[in-house]
C-alpha positions in Angstrom: 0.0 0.0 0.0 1.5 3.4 -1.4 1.8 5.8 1.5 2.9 9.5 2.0 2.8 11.2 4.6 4.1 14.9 5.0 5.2 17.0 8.4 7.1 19.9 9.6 4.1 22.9 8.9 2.8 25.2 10.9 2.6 28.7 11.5 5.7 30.8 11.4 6.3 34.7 11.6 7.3 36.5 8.4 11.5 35.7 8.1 11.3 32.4 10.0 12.2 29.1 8.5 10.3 25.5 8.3 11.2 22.1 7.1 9.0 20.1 6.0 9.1 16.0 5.5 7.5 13.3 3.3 8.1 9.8 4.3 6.8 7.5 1.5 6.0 3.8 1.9 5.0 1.0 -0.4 6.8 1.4 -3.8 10.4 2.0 -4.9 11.7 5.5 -3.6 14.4 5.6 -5.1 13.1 5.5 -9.1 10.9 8.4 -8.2 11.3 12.3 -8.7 10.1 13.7 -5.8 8.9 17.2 -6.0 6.6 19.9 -3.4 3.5 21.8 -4.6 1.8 23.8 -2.6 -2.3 25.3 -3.0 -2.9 28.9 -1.7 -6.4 29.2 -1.0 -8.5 30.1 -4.3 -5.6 29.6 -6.4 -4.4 26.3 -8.1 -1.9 24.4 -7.3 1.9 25.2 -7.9 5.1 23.4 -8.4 7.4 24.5 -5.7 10.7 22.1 -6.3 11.3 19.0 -7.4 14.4 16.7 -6.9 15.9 14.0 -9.0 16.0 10.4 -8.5 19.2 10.3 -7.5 19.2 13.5 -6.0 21.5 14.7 -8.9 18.9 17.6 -10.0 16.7 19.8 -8.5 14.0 22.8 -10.0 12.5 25.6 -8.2 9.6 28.1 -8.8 11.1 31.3 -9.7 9.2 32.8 -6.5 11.6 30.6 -4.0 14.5 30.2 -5.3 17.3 31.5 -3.3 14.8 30.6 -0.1 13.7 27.0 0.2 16.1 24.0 -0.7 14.9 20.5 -1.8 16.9 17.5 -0.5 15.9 13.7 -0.5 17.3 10.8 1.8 16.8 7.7 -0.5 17.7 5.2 2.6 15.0 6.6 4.4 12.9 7.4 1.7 11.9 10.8 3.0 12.2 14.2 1.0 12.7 17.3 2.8 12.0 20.8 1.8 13.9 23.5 4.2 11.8 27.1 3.9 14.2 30.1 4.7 12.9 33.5 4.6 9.4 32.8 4.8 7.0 35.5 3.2 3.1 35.8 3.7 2.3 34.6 -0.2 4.3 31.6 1.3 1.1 30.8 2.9 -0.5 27.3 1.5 -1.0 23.8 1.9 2.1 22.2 0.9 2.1 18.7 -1.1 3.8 16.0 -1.6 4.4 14.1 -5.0 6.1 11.3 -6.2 6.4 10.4 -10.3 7.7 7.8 -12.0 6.6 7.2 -15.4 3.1 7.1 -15.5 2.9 6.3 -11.9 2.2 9.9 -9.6 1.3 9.7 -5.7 0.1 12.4 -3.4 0.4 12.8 0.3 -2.3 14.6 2.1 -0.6 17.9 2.6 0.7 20.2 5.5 -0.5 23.6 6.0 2.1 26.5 6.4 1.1 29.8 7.7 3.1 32.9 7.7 1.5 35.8 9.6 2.6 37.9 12.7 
């Protein structure tokens, strides 16, 4: 059974820092591209980064880069996404995705909040 399951949100003030976790379960981690999305409300939802197989490559959204860093841990298969410099529009739930091929899982999401 394919399980995902991210942590680390919460609310933080404008500045601070999260890290959030995915720990997946149930299929082979380590073929997988791992990436974070996040969904402000009323908006769609947005690629944030995404991370390699290997952890050779990584992508970011023009609107993080410079702040958050993707990172993956393919003997624990958990992928980590450090926040830095948090902003308001930062504000979202954050996602968890896995692709390989035509195979794509989804945690349940973690809210972030930034507000003073």
């Amino acid at each position: 059974q394919v399980q995902i399951v991210e942590s680390g949100g919460g609310l933080v003030q404008p500045g601070g820092s999260l890290r959030l976790s995915c720990v997946a379960s149930g299929f082979t981690f380590s073929r997988y591209a791992m990436s974070w999305y996040r969904q402000a409300p009323g908006k769609g939802r947005e690629l944030v980064a995404s991370i390699g197989s290997n952890g050779g490559s990584t992508n970011y959204a023009d609107s993080v880069k410079g702040r958050f860093t993707i990172s993956r841990d393919n003997a624990k298969n958990t992928v980590f996404l450090q926040m830095n410099n948090l902003r308001s529009e930062d504000t979202a739930v954050y996602y968890c995705n896995a692709q390989w091929g035509w195979n794509s899982y989804w945690g349940q999401g973690t809210q972030v909040t930034v507000s003073s």
